[in-house]
ZAMARGU-4260 file (C-alpha; in steps of 0.2 Angstrom, whole numbers, plus 5000, padded with zeros to 4 digits):
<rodrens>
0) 5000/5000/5000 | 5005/5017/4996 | 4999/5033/5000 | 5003/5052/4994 | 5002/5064/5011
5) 4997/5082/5006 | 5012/5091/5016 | 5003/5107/5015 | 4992/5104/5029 | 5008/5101/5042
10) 5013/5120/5040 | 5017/5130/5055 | 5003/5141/5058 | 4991/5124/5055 | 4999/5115/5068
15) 4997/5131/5078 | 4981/5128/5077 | 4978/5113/5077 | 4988/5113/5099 | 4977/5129/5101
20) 4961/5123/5099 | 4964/5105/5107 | 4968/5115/5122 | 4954/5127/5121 | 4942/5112/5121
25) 4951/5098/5129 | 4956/5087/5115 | 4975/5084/5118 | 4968/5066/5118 | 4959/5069/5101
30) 4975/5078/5093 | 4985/5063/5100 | 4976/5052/5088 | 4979/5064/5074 | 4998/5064/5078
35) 4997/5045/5079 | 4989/5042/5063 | 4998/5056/5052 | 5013/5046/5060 | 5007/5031/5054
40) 5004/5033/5037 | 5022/5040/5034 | 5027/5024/5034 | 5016/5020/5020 | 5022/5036/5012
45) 5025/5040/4993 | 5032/5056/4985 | 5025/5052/4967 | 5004/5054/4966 | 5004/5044/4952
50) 5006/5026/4960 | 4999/5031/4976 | 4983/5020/4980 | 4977/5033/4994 | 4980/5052/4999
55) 4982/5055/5015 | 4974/5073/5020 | 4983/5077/5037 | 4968/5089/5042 | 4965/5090/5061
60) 4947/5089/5058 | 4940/5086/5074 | 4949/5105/5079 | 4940/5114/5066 | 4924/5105/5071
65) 4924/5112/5088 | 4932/5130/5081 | 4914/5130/5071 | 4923/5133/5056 | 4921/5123/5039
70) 4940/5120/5030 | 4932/5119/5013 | 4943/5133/5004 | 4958/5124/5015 | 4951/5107/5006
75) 4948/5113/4987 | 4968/5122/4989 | 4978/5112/4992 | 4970/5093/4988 | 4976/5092/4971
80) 4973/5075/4967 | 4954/5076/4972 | 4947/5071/4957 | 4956/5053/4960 | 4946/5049/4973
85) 4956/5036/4988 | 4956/5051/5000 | 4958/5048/5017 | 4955/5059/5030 | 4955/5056/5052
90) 4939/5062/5061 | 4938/5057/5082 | 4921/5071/5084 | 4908/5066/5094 | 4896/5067/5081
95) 4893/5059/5062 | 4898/5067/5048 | 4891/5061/5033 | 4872/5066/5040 | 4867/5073/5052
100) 4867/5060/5066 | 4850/5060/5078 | 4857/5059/5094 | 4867/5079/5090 | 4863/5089/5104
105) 4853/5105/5100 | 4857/5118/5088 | 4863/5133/5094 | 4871/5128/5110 | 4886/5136/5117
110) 4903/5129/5112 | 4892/5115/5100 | 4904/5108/5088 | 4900/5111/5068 | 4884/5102/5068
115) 4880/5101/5048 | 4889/5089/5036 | 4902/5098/5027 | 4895/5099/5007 | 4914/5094/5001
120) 4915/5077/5012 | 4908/5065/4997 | 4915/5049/4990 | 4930/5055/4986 | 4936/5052/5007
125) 4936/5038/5016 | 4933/5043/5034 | 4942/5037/5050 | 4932/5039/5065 | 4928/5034/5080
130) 4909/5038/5078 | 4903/5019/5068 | 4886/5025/5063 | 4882/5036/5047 | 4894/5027/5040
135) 4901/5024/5021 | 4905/5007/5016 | 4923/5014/5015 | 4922/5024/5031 | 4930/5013/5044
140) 4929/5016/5063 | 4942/5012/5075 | 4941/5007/5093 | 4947/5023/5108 | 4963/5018/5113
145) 4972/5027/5129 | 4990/5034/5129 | 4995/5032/5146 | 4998/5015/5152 | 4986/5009/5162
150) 4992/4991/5173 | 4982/4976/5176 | 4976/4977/5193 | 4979/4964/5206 | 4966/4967/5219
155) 4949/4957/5223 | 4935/4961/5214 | 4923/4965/5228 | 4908/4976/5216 | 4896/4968/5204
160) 4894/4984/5195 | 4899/5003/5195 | 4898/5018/5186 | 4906/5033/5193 | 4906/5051/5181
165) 4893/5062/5177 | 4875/5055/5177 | 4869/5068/5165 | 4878/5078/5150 | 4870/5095/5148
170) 4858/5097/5133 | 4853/5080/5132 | 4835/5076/5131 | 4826/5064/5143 | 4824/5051/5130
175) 4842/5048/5130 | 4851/5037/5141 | 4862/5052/5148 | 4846/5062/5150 | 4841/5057/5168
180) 4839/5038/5164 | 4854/5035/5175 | 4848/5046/5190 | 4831/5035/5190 | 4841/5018/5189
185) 4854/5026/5202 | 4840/5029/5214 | 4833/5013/5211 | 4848/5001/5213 | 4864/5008/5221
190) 4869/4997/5235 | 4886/4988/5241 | 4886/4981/5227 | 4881/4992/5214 | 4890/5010/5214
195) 4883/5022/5205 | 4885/5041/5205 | 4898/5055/5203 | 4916/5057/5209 | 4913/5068/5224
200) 4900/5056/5231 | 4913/5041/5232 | 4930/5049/5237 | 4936/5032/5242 | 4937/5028/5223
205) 4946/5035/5208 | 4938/5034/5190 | 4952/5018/5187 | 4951/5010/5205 | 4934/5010/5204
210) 4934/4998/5188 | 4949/4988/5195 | 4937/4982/5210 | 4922/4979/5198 | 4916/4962/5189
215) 4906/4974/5176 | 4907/4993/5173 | 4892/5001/5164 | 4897/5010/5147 | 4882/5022/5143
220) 4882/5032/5127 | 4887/5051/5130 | 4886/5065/5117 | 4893/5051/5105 | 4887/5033/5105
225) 4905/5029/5106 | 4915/5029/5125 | 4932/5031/5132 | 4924/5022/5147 | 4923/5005/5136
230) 4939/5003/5133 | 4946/5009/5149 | 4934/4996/5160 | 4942/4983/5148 | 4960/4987/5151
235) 4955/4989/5168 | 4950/4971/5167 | 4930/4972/5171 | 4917/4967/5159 | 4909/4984/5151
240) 4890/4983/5151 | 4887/4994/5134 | 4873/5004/5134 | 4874/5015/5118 | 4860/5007/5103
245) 4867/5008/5084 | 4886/5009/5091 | 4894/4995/5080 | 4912/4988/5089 | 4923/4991/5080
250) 4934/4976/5072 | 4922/4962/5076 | 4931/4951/5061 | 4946/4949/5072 | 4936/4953/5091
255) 4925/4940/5096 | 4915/4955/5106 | 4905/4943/5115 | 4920/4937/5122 | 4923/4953/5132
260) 4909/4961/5136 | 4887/4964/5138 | 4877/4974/5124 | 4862/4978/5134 | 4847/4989/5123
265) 4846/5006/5133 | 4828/5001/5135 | 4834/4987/5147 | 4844/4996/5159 | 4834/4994/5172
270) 4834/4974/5168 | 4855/4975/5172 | 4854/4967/5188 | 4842/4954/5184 | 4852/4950/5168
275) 4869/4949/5178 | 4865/4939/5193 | 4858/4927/5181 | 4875/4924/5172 | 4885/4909/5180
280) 4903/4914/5186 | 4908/4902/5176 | 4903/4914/5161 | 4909/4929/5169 | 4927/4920/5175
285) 4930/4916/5158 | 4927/4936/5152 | 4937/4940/5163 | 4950/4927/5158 | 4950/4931/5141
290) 4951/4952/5145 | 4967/4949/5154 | 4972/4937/5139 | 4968/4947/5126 | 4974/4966/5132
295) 4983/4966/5114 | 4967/4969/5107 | 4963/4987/5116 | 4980/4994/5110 | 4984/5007/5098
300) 4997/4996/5090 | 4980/4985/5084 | 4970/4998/5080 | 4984/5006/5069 | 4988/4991/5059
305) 4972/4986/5059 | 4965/4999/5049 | 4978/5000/5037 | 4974/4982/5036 | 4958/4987/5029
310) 4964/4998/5020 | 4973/4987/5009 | 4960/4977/5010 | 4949/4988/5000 | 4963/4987/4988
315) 4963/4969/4986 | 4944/4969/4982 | 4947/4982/4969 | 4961/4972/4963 | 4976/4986/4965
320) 4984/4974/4978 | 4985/4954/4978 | 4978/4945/4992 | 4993/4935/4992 | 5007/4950/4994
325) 4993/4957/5007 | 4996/4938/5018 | 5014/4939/5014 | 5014/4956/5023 | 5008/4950/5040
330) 5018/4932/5040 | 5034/4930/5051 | 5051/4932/5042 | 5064/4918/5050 | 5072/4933/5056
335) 5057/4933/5072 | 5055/4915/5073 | 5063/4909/5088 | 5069/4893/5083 | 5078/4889/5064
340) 5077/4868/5058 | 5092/4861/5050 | 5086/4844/5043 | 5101/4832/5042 | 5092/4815/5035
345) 5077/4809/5030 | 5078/4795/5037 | 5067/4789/5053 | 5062/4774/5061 | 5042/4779/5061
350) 5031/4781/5047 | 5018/4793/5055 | 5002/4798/5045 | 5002/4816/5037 | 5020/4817/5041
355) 5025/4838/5039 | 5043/4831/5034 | 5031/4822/5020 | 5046/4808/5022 | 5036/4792/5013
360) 5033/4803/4998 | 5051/4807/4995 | 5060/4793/4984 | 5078/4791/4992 | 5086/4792/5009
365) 5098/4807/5011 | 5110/4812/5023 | 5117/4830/5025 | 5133/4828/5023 | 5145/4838/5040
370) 5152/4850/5025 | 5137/4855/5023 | 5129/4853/5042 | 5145/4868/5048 | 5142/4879/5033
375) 5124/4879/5039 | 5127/4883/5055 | 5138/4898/5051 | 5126/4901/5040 | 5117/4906/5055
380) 5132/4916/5065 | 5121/4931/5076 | 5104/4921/5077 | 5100/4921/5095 | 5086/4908/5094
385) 5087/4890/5095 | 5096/4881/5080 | 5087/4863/5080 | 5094/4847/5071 | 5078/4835/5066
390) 5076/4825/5051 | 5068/4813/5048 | 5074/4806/5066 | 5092/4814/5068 | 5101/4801/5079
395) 5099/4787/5065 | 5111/4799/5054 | 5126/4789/5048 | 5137/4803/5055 | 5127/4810/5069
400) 5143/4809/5083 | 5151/4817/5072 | 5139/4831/5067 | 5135/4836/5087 | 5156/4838/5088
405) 5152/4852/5073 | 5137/4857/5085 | 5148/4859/5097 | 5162/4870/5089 | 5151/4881/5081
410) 5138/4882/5092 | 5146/4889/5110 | 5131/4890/5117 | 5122/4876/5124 | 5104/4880/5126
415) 5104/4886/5107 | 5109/4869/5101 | 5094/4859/5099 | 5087/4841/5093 | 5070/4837/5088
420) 5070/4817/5088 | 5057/4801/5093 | 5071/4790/5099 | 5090/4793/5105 | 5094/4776/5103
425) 5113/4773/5109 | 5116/4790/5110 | 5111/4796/5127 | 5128/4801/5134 | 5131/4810/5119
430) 5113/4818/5116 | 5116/4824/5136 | 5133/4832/5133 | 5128/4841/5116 | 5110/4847/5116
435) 5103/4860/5127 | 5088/4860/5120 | 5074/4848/5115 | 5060/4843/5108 | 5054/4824/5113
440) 5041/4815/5106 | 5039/4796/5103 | 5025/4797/5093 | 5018/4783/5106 | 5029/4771/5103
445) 5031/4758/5117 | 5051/4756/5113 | 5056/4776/5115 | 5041/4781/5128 | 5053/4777/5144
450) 5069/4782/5136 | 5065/4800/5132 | 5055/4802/5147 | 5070/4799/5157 | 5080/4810/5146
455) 5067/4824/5149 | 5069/4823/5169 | 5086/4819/5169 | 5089/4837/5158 | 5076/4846/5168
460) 5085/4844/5183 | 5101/4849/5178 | 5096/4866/5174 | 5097/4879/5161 | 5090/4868/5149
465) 5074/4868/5136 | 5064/4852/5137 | 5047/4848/5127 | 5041/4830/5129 | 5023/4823/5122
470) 5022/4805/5124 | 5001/4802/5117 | 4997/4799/5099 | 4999/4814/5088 | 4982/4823/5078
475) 4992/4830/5062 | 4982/4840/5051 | 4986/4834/5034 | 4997/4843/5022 | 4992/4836/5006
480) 4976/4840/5008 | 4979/4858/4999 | 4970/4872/5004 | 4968/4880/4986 | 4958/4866/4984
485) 4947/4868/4998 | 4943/4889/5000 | 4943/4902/4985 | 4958/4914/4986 | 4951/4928/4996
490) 4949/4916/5013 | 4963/4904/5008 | 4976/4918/5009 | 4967/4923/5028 | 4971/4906/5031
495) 4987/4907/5025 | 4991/4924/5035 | 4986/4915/5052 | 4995/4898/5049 | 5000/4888/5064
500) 5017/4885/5056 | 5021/4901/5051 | 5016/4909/5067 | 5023/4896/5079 | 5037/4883/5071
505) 5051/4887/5059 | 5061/4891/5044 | 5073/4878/5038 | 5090/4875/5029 | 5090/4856/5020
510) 5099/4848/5008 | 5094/4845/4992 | 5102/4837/4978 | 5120/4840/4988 | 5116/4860/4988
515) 5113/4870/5006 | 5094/4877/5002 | 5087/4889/5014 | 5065/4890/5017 | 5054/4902/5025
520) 5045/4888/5030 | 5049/4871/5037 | 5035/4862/5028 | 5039/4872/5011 | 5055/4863/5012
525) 5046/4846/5012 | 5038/4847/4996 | 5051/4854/4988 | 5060/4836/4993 | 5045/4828/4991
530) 5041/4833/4973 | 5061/4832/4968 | 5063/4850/4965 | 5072/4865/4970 | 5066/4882/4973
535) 5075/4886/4991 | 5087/4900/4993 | 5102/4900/4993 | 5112/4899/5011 | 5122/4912/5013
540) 5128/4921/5029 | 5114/4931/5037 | 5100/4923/5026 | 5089/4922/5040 | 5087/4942/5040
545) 5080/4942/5025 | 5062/4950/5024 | 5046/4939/5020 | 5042/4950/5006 | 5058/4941/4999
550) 5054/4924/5003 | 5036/4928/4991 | 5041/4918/4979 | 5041/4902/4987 | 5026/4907/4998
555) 5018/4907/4984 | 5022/4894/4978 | 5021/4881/4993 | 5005/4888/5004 | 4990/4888/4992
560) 4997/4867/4990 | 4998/4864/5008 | 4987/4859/5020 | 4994/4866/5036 | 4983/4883/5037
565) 4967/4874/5031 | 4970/4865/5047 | 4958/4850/5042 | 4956/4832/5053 | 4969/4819/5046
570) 4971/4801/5055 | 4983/4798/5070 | 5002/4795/5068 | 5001/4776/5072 | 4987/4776/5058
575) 5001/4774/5043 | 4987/4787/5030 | 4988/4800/5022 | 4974/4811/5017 | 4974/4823/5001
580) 4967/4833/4986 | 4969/4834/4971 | 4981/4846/4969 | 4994/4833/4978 | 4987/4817/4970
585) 5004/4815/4962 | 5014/4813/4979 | 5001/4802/4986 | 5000/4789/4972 | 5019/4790/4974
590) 5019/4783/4992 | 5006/4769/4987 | 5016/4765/4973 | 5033/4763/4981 | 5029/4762/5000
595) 5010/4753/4998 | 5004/4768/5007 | 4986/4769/5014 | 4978/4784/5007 | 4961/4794/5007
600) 4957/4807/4995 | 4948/4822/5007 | 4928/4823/5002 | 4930/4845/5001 | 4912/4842/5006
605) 4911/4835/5021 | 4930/4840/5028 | 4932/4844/5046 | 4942/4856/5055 | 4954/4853/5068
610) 4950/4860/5086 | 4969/4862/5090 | 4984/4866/5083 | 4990/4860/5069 | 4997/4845/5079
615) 4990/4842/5094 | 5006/4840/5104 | 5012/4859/5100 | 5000/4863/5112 | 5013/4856/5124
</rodrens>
């Protein structure tokens, strides 16, 4: 995405301005958002107009709303590229501005902001707005977030609900939930358990203490349907009671609202209690749980790249930008992956259904030769993360005492050297000495259950050491079964964008044919083995900080064939199937041709999706 910013409207006397009236009218939090935004969209920033997919207008709206002034001659000046349409401009008023909104207060109050749409604001601006009603399909509204840090508390929750602020806002009408409704449910209900009023009445509490000690905090509407209180009862970890009819939340295709909070219609406030003491704590414990989890959610780094996801979201549609290069953009580079996978054989001693190292639809054993294995590891020289031998099962390389003495050398330090294997063998001394991290699974076979068990103990106790152990059955979802068979493109590239094994595993150097090749992905790196072919990067020093936009080419190339991010059911290890689609029929048949492999081609119709992981034991 790229967008043209009109540097006009960042002048001196404009940013004058824009500080002065903010103080005149209390907006340093309002300005804030402007600063954050214009900051924001300099990242996207391009100097030539003609391959800009938005212009930015870096107007303080909401300052020349509340300054009663209308900025059309400033508009028509200096936006050049109007007639292009894709302009974007921030609004964080208290009031709509494509129509005038039904819950404005009054005309002609004192100090009312500009209360009639401005005649220039048509479909050549996309608005950004906290307001979410009146709303263009373009407009997209974003959720209050605060500036100053505000801590989880750790106190007992001792109130059911509370509300502490002004019960009324000047100017509003009886009919409207600010207009005296609160008095009447505050005369009505307040008790130990329910706080209700204004700040001088309870000088025990502040405005975040008061939230802290709450299991639910009532959010009316003010002069906006909108609320600062929402979001400040949810970082304060209590469950906001919304009370603001046609206010749409913001992001619900990435926030499970119902997860965090109570819409309650304004008409049944008086109903709160009632409908509260009839949720079971198990309900509200698990809100609760899922606030403190999720607190990511309520920053402004999410609401920032969240937008501009949607922004170039709209691109996409339009078909100015790939879905593809739009998944690409939020993937992990091997650069933040905390662990990198050298496979040194494909050799292994199990035969696990859906295999993610694909190793019965490959059609020789290899081994990486230890040339090979210590260029890969200085190949690596700076990465801080853990540098994993697995294979296949690493300890039935030809070589493998000699490999861990490489290990050794260029490795210094321990807990970065790791091994991924089923089964040691006769290598337990050795394993002990070399590795200082591991990750330990036997697939449930009776033979390596009790050995690596031990092996997990013994290297717990000795300390400074990384130990994962799983010894049940593993669930794998499976990887033939390719999503581009299974979703059209727009939802396979979501997928794709949130895979398990992008966001969780590893990239991977392997060898292929005798050559070093370097993946984004693990996986990727199986079906290039699988299918004999070569389309890995060459492994250099420093590979590993190369961005993801770089690694495009084999993203996609491997992920609309894989089955990983469709995250389908598959058959257990012990199993010995593999399930595909069409796409993969080729290595399937292969396996049943050469290893008499069970196979199952996936009905699309009647697939279903895993619960976990993609494997249930990375759960562990």
């Amino acid at each position: 995405m790229k967008i043209f910013i009109y540097d006009e409207f960042l002048d001196e006397s404009l940013q004058q301005f824009n500080l002065d009236t903010a103080a005149i009218h209390r907006q340093e939090h309002h300005l804030q958002y402007w600063i954050d935004f214009t900051d924001f969209f300099a990242k996207y920033r391009t100097l030539d107009p003609d391959e800009a997919h938005y212009f930015y207008v870096p107007l303080y709206l909401t300052g020349w709303q509340f300054a009663n002034i209308d900025p059309e001659e400033l508009i028509l000046k200096n936006c050049k590229y109007l007639d292009r349409g894709n302009h974007i401009i921030l609004s964080t008023g208290d009031v709509g501005q494509r129509v005038r909104s039904k819950y404005d207060m009054t005309e002609g109050v004192p100090g009312r902001a500009y209360d009639q749409p401005y005649k220039w604001l048509d479909e050549r601006f996309s608005l950004i707005v906290l307001e979410s009603i009146n709303l263009w399909p373009r407009d997209i509204a974003f959720l209050p977030y605060q500036h100053q840090e505000i801590p989880y508390p750790n106190e007992a929750r001792d109130i059911l609900i509370s509300f502490l602020g002004k019960l009324t806002q000047l100017f509003l009408p009886p009919s409207h939930i600010r207009g005296g409704k609160l008095i009447d449910f505050k005369n009505k209900f307040s008790d130990a358990n329910i706080v209700i009023g204004a700040p001088e009445e309870f000088p025990q509490f502040t405005y975040h203490s008061i939230m802290a000690r709450s299991f639910f905090t009532l959010c009316p509407a003010g002069i906006g349907r909108w609320s600062f209180r929402f979001l400040e009862a949810l970082l304060n970890g209590s469950i906001p009671i919304l009370l603001s009819d046609d206010y749409v939340l913001p992001f619900s295709k990435k926030i499970k609202w119902d997860d965090y909070c109570l819409v309650v219609a304004e008409r049944d406030l008086e109903r709160i209690p009632e409908i509260v003491n009839n949720i079971p704590f198990e309900q509200i414990y698990q809100k609760l749980k899922k606030i403190k989890e999720d607190r990511h959610f309520f920053t402004k780094e999410f609401s920032l790249h969240e937008v501009a996801e949607i922004l170039e979201k709209n691109l996409a549609q339009e078909g100015k930008i790939s879905y593809a290069d739009l998944a690409i953009k939020r993937m992990r580079s091997p650069e933040h992956m905390h662990i990198i996978c050298v496979d040194v054989t494909n050799k292994c001693d199990l035969a696990c259904s859906n295999c993610t190292r694909l190793l019965e639809n490959q059609d020789k054993y290899w081994e990486m030769s230890p040339e090979n294995f210590r260029e890969a590891l200085r190949s690596l020289k700076n990465y801080n993360g853990v540098i994993a031998m697995i294979g296949g099962n690493p300890c039935m390389h030809t070589k493998f005492e000699e490999l861990c003495k490489i290990f050794i050398e260029e490795i210094p330090n321990q807990i970065q050297r790791g091994l991924w294997t089923n089964n040691y063998f006769k290598h337990r001394k050795l394993v002990e000495e070399t590795f200082g991290s591991f990750n330990l699974n036997p697939h449930n076979n009776p033979r390596a259950i009790e050995p690596l068990k031990d092996l997990h103990q013994t290297v717990l106790a000795m300390g400074g050491r990384n130990a994962g152990y799983y010894d049940k059955s593993s669930d794998h979802a499976p990887l033939l079964t390719a999503i581009k068979d299974i979703y059209e493109e727009h939802e396979m590239w979501e997928k794709i964008a949130a895979c398990d094994i992008n966001r969780e595993w590893s990239a991977a150097i392997v060898q292929n044919n005798g050559k070093l090749r370097a993946y984004f992905c693990e996986v990727a790196a199986s079906f290039d083995l699988a299918r004999n072919e070569d389309h890995g990067h060459e492994v250099v020093l420093d590979w590993w900080k190369t961005p993801i936009d770089q690694f495009g080419d084999q993203i996609k190339r491997f992920c609309p064939g894989c089955g990983a991010a469709a995250k389908l059911q598959g058959h257990y290890d012990y199993e010995n199937i593999d399930t595909y689609t069409k796409s993969n029929e080729d290595l399937a048949l292969k396996s049943v041709a050469a290893k008499k492999r069970k196979v199952i081609m996936l009905n699309v119709e009647e697939h279903k999706s895993l619960e976990h992981k993609v494997t249930n034991y990375a759960n562990y």
